[in-house]
N, C-alpha and C positions, 0 to 999 in steps of 0.2 A: 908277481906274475899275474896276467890277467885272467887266470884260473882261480886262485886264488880268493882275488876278489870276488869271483864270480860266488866261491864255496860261503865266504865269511860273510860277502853284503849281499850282493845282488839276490841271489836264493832264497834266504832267510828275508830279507824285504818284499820279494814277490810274495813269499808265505803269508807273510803280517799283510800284506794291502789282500790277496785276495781273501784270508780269513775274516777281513774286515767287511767285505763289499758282502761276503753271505751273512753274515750277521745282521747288517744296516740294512740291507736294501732287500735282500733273501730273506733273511728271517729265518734261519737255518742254524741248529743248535753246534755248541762248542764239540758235541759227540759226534754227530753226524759229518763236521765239516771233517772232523781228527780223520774219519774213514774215508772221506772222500780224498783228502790231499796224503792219507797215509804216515798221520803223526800220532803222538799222544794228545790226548783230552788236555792236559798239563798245556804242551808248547802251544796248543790253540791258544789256552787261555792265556798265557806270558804274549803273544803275539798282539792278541786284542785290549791287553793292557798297558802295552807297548814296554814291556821289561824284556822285551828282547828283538832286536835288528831295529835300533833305532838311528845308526847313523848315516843310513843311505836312505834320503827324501826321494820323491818324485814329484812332477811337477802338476798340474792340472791336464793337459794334455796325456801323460804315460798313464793316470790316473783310468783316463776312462780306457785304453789300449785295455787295463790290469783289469778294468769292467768289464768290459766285453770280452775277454777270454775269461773270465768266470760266466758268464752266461753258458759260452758253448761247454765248458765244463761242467755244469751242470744237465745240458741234455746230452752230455756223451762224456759219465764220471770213468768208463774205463780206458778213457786215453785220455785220461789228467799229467800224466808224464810228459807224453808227447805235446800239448797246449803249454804246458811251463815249461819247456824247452825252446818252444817258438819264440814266446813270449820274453824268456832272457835271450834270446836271437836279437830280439827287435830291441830290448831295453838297452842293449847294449849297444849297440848302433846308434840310439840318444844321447852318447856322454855320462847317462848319469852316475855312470863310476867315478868320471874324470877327476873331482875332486879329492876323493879318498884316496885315489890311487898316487895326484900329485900329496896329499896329507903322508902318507908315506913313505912315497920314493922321492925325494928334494929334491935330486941333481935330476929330475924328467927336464927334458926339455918343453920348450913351451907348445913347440908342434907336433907332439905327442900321438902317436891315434892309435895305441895300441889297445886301448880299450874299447875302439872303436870298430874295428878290424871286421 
């Protein structure tokens, strides 16, 4: 179900790309990011060393989308919920489930769009 994916990949992927983008480009500690997206200090860290949500990629283009909704997240940390809601609105719109989702439902058909919905 495309809830589903959303709990298992898509979620946990936005988490690992934006704890990434404050890191690299912010410069903002594994503590500080835990409080702002609302995790453990731990799942920062598994996130930024990729031991966890590794099998849903994005592409260059979703990449910078996953940027610039950490920007505004950063100058308005208390509607970080509502930004990554948006944010898996639009991710999901891209496809980039579509894979995982045919990985494990086989009989999908090919003109599928329920992850696109």
């Amino acid at each position: 179900m495309p809830q589903e994916l959303d709990v298992w990949y898509l979620l946990p992927a936005i988490r690992r790309e934006l704890a990434q983008v404050f890191i690299k480009d912010c410069k903002i500690s594994q503590k500080e990011i835990a409080e702002i997206l609302g995790l453990t200090e731990s799942a920062i860290s598994q996130y930024v060393q990729s031991k966890r949500a590794n099998e849903l990629k994005f592409s260059p283009t979703e990449k910078i989308i996953i940027k610039k909704t950490a920007e505004k997240i950063l100058k308005d940390k208390k509607n970080v919920r509502s930004y990554i809601y948006h944010l898996s609105q639009i991710l999901r719109k891209s496809k980039c489930l579509c894979k995982i989702h045919k990985k494990y439902e086989k009989n999908l058909s090919c003109d599928c769009n329920v992850c696109s919905c």
